[in-house]
Every structure is written in C-alpha cells, then in structure tokens.
C-alpha positions in Angstrom: 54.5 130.2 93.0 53.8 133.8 91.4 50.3 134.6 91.9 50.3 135.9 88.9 50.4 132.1 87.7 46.6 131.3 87.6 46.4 127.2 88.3 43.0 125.8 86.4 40.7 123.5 88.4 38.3 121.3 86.7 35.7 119.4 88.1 37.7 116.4 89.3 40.5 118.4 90.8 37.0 120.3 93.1 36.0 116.9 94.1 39.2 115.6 95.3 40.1 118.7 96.8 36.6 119.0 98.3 37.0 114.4 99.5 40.3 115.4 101.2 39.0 118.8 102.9 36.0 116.9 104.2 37.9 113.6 105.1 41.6 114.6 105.6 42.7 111.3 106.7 41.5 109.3 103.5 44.1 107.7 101.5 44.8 107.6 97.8 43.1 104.4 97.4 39.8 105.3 98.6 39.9 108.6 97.0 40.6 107.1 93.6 37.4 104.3 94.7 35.1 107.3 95.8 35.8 109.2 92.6 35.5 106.6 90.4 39.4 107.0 88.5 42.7 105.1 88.8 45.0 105.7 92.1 47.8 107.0 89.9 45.8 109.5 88.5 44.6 110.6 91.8 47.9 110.8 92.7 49.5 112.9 89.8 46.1 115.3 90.4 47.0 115.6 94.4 51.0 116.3 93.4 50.5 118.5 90.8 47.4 120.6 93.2 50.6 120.6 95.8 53.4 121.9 93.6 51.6 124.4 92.3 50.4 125.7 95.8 46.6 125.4 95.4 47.0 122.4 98.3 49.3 124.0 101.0 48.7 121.7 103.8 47.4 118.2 105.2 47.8 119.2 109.3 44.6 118.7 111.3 42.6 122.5 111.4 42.9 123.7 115.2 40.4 124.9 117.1 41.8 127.7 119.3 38.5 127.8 121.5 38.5 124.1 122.1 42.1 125.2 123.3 41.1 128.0 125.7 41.6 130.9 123.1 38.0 131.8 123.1 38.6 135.6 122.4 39.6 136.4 118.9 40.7 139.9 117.5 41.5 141.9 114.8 44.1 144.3 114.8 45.5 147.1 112.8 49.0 148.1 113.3 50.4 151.3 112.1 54.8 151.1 111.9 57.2 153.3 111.9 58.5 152.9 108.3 62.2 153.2 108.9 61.6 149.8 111.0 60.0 148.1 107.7 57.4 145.3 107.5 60.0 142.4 107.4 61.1 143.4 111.2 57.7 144.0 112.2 56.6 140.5 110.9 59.1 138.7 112.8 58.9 140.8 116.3 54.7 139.2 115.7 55.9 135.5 114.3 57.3 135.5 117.6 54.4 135.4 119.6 52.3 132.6 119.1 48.8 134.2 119.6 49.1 136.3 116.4 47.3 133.5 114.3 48.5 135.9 110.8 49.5 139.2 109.8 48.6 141.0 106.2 49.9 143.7 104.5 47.4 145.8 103.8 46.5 149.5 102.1 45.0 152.0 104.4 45.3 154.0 107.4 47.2 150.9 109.0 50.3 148.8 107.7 49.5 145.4 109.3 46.1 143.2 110.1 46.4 140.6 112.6 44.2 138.1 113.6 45.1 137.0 117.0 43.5 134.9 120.0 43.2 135.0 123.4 42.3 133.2 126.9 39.9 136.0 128.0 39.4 140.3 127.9 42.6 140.8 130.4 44.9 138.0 128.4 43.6 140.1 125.4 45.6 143.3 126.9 48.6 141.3 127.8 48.8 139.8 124.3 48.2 143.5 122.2 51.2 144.4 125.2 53.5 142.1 124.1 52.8 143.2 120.5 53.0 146.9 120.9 56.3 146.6 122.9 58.4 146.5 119.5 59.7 150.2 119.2 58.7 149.4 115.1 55.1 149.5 116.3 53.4 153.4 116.6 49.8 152.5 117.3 47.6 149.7 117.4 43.4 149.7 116.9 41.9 146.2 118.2 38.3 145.0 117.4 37.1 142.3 119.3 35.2 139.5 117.6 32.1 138.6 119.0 30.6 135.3 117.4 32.1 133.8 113.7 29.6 134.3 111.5 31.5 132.2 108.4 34.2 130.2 109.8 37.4 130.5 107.0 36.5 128.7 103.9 38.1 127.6 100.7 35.6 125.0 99.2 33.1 127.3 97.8 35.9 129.3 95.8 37.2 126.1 94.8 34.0 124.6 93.2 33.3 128.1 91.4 36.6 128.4 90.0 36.8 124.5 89.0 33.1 125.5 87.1 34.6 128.2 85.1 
C-alpha cells in the first residue's frame, strides 16, 4: 500500500483494533459479542484493516529481555554511497540482533535498533555490523530504561476520532 493512500478509521474499526491488540488470541465470535455487531461484519472490518495494511500482524509481541537481550541500542550508520542502502539492509537483515533499520535524513544514512545479552555482546554485535566494507562509521547510544514501550493504540483512537 502507498502511504500516500490514507485508510479512514472510525470508531468501530479503534475498538476492534484496540479488542484484538489487548486480547490477541480472541476470535471473531467474541469480538463481534464484545462489540455488540454481527461476526460477518467483524470479519469484513478485520480483512479490509488487513488488506489495506493498517493490521500488519497477529504473532505474539516478544520480549527480547525476557529472552536475555537486556541491552538495547540505537545506532546510526553512515555508508559509503557507491555500496547503496539496499546492500547495506541486507548485510543487517542478516543478523538477527538488528531488531529494524530506517532510512533517515541527517548526518547518518541508517538507524538501527538492536539488542544485546550484555555491554561486551554489545561490541561483538556493532562488530559484526561494521564489518560490511558498505559501512564507514557507526555512533551507538545505549538505552538505559524504556520510558514508552512502542505503541500504536493511542494513534489509532485519535485518528479513528477525526
């Protein structure tokens, strides 16, 4: 889907968006009892939310602390341009403690979010990343506590309200 395509939430769409993010293993049935509408319509709501890429996903969220990644880090990756993003992208897709990578404007081509088992896995991991002859420098910032885990449901309930 372009992102130019802007996909209109009302107020039912937020509430079963907001059921199914706060009980992901709910089926259709006692979504459409909870919300008070027929199972088919909860189901053309839910398909139509998916095809147009608002819903991207139904996978249990992962804690990578409750997995022994309990150091997470941002870093900014400046590339040698000749090399180009799309190489770049798959040396990191590669490694499976690189969480995501952005294109972004700046001093820097790339942020990453990645994760760790301590400090000194930390180093081994930005290693492993910087290794890729694409890659000129790399600037890492260590998180220290989340303050606001990733969210989705308050942008959803302002955007169904306009």
């Amino acid at each position: 889907m372009s992102t130019d395509q802007v996909v209109q939430l009302d107020a039912l769409d937020a509430r079963l968006v907001e059921l199914l993010a706060e009980e992901p293993r709910i089926g259709v049935l006692e979504c459409s009892r909870r919300l008070g509408v027929a199972r088919g319509t909860v189901q053309a709501r839910l398909d139509k939310l998916v095809a147009r890429g608002v819903v991207s996903g139904f996978g249990p969220e992962i804690s990578p602390a409750a997995i022994g990644f309990g150091v997470t880090s941002f870093v900014t990756l400046e590339i040698s341009q000749r090399h180009g993003h799309d190489r770049v992208a798959a040396h990191l897709g590669a490694i499976p403690e690189v969480l995501e990578a952005h294109t972004i404007t700046g001093s820097s081509d790339l942020l990453c979010r990645i994760v760790a088992r301590s400090n000194t896995d930390l180093q081994r991991v930005i290693d492993q990343i910087v290794s890729y002859e694409g890659i000129r420098r790399a600037s890492t910032i260590i998180a220290l506590a989340e303050q606001i885990p990733y969210r989705t449901l308050p942008l959803v309930r302002s955007a169904a309200q306009r």
